[in-house]
N, C-alpha and C positions, 0 to 999 in steps of 0.2 A: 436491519441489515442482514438479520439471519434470519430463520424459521421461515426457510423458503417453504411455500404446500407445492407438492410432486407436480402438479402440471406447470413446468416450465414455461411456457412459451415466452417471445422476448417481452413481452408486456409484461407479464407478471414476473420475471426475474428483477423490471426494474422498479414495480410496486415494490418486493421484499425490501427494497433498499430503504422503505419510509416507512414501512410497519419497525420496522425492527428496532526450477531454480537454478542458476549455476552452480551450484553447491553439495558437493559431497554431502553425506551424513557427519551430523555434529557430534563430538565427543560428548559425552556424561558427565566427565571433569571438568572441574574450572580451576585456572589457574591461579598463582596471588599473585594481586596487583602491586607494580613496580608505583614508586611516585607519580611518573609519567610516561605513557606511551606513546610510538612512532607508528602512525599507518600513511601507508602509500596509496592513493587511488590511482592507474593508471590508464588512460583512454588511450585505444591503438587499435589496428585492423585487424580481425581476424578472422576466422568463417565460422559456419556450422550448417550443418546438415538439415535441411527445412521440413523434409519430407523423406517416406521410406524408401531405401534405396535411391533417393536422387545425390546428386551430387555437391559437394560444399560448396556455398556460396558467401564471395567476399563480405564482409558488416564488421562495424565499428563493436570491439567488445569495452569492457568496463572491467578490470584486477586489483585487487587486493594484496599487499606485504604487508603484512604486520601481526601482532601475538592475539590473543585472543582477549575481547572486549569485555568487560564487568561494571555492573553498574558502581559509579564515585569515581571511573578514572578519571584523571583529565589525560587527553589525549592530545598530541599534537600530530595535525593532519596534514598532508603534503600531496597537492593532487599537479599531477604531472600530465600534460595534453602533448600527445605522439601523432594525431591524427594531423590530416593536413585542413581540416578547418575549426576554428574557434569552437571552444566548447565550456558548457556552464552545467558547472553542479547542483545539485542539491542534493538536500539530505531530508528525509520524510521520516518523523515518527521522532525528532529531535523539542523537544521542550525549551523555549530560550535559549537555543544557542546562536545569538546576535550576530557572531565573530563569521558565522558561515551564512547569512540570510542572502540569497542570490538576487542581483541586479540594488541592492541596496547597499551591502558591504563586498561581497564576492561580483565581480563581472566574468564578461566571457573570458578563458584563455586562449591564448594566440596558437597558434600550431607550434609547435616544440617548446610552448611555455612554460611556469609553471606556479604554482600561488600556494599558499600556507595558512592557516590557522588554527587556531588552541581553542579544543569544543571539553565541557564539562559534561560527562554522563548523569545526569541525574535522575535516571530508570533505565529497568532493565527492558527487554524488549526486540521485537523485528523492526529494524529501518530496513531504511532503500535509500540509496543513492541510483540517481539518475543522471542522463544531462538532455531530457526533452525539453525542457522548461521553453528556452530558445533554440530550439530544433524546426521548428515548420518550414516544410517546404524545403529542407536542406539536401544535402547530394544523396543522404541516406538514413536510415532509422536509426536516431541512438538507442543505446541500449540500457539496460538496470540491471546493479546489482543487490542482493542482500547486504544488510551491516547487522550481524546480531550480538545483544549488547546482553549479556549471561547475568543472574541471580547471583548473589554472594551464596542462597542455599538454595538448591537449583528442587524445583518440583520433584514427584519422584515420578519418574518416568522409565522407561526400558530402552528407549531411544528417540533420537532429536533427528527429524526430519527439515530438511528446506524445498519447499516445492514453488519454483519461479516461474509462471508462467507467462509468456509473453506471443504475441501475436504480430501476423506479417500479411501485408498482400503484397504480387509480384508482377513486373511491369513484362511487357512482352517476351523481353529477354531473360525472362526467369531472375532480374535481382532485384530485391526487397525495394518497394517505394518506401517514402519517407509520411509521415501521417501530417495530415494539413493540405492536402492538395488531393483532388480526386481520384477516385480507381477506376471509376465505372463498377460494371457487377464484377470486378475479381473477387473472387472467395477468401475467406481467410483461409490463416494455415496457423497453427496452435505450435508451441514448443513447451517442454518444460524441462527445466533445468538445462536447458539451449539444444536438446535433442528432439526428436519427434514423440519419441512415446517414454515411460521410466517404471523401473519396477521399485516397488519400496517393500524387504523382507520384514516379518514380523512374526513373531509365536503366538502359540496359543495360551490366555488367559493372563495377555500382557497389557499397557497401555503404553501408547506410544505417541509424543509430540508431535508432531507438523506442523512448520509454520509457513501456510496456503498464501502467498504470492500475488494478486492480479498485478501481474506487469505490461499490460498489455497497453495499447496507445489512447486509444479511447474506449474500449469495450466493456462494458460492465455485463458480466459472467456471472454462473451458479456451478459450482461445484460439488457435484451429488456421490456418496461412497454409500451403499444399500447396506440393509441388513447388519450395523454396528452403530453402537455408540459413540457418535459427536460430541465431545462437550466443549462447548467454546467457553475458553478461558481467559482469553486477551482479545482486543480489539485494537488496531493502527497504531502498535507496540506500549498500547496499556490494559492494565489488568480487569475484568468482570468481574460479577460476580458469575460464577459459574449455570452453563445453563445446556439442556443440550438442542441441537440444532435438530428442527422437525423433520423427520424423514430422512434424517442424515444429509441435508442441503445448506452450502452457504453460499449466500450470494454476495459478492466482492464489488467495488467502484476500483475502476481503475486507480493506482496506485494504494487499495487498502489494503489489511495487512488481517488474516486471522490464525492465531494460535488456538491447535485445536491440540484434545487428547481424545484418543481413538482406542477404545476398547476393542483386543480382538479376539472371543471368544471361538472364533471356527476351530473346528479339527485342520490337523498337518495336512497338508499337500492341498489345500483347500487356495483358491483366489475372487479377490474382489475387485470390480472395476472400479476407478476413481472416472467418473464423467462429467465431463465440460457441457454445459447448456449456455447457448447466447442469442438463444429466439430460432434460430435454425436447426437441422440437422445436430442431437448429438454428437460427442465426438468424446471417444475414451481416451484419457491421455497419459493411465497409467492403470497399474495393481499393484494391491496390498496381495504379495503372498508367502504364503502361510509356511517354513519350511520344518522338514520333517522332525527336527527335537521336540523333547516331552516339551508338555504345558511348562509356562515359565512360573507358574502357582496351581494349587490344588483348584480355586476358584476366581473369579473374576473380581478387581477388585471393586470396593464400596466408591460411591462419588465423591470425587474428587473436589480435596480441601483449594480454596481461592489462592490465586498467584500471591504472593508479597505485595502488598499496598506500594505504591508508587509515589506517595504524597502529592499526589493532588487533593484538592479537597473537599469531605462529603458531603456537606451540605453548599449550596448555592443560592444566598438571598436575592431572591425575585423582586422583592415589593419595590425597591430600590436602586435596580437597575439600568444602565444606559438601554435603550432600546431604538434600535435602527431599521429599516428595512432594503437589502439589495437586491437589487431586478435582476432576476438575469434571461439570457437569449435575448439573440440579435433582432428581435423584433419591436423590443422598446426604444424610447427615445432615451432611455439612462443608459444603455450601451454605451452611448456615447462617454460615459465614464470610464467605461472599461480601455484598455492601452493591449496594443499588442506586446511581446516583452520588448521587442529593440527600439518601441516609442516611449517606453516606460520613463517616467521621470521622476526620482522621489520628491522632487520639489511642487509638483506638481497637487498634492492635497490631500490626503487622506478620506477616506470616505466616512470613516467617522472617529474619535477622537476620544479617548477616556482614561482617568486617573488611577493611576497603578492603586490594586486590590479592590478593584468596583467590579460587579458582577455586568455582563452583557448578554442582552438579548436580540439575537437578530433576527428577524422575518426574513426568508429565505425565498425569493418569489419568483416563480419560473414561468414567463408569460411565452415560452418559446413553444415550438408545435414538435419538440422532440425533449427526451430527458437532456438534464446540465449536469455536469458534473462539479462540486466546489471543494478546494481543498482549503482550509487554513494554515499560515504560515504560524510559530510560535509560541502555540497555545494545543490544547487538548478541550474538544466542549461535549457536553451533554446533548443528546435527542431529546427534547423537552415531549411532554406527551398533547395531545392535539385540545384538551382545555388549558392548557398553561400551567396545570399544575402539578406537576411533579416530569419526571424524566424515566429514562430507560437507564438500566442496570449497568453500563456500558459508557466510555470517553472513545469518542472518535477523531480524525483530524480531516476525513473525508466522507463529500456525502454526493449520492446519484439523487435531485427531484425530477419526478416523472413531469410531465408537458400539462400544464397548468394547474400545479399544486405547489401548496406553501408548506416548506417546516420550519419550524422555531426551534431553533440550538441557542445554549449559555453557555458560557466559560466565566472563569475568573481572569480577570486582567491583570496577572503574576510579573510580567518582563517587562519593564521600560526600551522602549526604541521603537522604531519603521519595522513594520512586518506584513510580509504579502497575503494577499489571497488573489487564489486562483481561481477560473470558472470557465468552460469549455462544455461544446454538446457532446452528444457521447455517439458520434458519428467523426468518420475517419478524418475526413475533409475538412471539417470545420476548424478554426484557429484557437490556441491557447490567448484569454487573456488574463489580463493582472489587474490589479488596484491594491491598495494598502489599507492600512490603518495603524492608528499612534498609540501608543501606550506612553503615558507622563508619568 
């Protein structure tokens, strides 16, 4: 998923995926966790400015009340729907949290609805809540936001970056279509952190978090920053081992999640472009600059020690495992398993079926003539390596396969209950579907 090589083009941005924000700057601090906490999600209208110097244009945002998140709370969530059509959460980068698993336990809410649930933090990390799940084809583009869930001993960093990026095509009338239904050639239009462009300050001989966002509908993206040190540390809000990103490139699947730390040794007044690659025309969507106080250290520091273990866990027995294979693109007759979300039925059958703490392997097989994108609901899995015998350094919950190739991912099957997966082409038009699978 990382160690993009420098020539971008859309092909190879979405190879890297199988070799391998709304939001202020985050405090340094954490706070202590009460017994339990209150957070508000609330979905309502609002605008933003798409492009430079145009003018705001109406779109559904996503808000947050509540204190700041640490991994062990338990949290009770309270998502509140303002908009005037139905809308359905989710929550990405959550581990077993049952109580929120969307079209299973959670359904759509009604316009001025509103629904609740008590989610367990059990890692720290970048989520994303969204409400595309059941979005296609709707009056408008929903939108995402960050949920970052803090270290009890937080890295050591110089400061905590969110960078959300998200993407739009525009109908005639200059307002945002909805993804799922065609554009013709409209161009995209990139935001980050729901503005057009964003500058992120930084000293010299500092390092600094960022936590790199693909919010976008289907696009799977590289995100190139030249001339400094990457070192990806987390992956779809779990921990690596540390490593750093070739050429300073990472390439993202729509809704993945990477925590980087950025060495930035230039001299003051000095800037760096952060650029977006998505097979077409670069597009610069932000800088690192550099502002005139001394260096924050005499020298840069040494590589950085691995995030806090997450408890998942390190070894994965193979010999023994359930092994299944999903097809995906619409051009198999196993489509036919896949559900749009509003046909979805949990009664309907799981695709495959296996006993809590059995290891799973899944053949991943993309017979379609464009990449898929797959998400797992419930679980975190390994990138097995292409002889079956060992994995990548790295837990994912999102994966882009290019147009006639297979990966093999494990997980441990930790949570009893129904839990989804996703799979979609990574083309605007195309429909989100769903299927599950059962943990006993």
């Amino acid at each position: 998923m990382i160690d993009q090589p420098p020539a971008l083009s859309r092909r190879s941005v979405l190879a890297g995926l199988g070799a391998a924000t709304i939001a202020p700057a985050l405090p340094i601090q954490a706070a202590a966790a009460p017994a339990r906490k209150t957070l508000v999600l609330r979905a309502a209208m609002g605008s933003a400015v798409l492009k430079p110097g145009a003018a705001a244009v109406a779109r559904p945002i996503l808000s947050l009340e509540g204190p700041p998140l640490m991994r062990g709370d338990e949290v009770a969530v309270q998502f509140d729907n303002k908009l005037a059509e139905p809308a359905l959460l989710t929550l990405r980068g959550l581990g077993g949290a049952g109580a929120a698993e969307p079209l299973v336990k959670m359904q759509s809410v009604p316009p001025s609805g509103s629904d609740s649930f008590l989610l367990t933090l059990r890692s720290a990390g970048t989520l994303l809540a969204d409400l595309r799940l059941a979005a296609d084809a709707g009056p408008a583009p929903m939108p995402a936001l960050p949920l970052i869930v803090t270290e009890p001993e937080l890295p050591q960093a110089d400061g905590d970056q969110v960078v959300l990026i998200e993407d739009y095509r525009l109908d005639d009338d200059g307002k945002p279509r909805p993804a799922g239904v065609d554009t013709g050639a409209t161009p995209w239009i990139y935001t980050v952190n729901g503005k057009p462009s964003a500058e992120f300050a930084v000293r010299t001989n500092g390092r600094f978090r960022f936590r790199f966002i693909n919010a976008c509908q289907r696009n799977v993206i590289a995100l190139k920053i030249e001339d400094h040190n990457v070192w990806v540390m987390a992956l779809d809000s779990q921990p690596a081992e540390p490593f750093l990103a070739r050429g300073g490139a990472l390439v993202i699947a729509p809704g993945g999640r990477v925590d980087a730390l950025i060495d930035t040794p230039k001299a003051a007044g000095s800037r760096a472009a952060i650029t977006l690659h998505d097979g077409g025309k670069p597009t610069e969507l932000g800088k690192l600059v550099y502002g005139g106080d001394p260096p924050l250290r005499p020298a840069p520091l040494p590589q950085p020690e691995p995030f806090p273990a997450a408890g998942l866990p390190t070894q994965l027995p193979l010999g023994g495992a359930l092994r299944a294979e999903l097809l995906l693109g619409a051009l198999v007759n196993a489509q036919l398993d896949w559900f749009a979300p509003d046909k979805f039925n949990p009664a309907a059958g799981p695709a495959f079926q296996v006993k809590r703490g059995r290891t799973v392997v899944l053949a991943l097989t993309n017979h379609a003539t464009m990449p898929m994108v797959f998400h797992l609901h419930g679980h975190h899995f390994r990138l097995l390596d292409r002889l079956d015998d060992g994995w990548k350094p790295f837990w994912l919950d999102t994966l882009a396969i290019d147009a006639g190739q297979t990966q093999r991912i494990a997980f441990a099957a930790e949570y009893p209950g129904l839990w989804l997966i996703e799979s979609y082409a990574a083309k605007w038009s195309e429909p989100r579907l769903v299927r599950s699978y059962l943990v006993t």
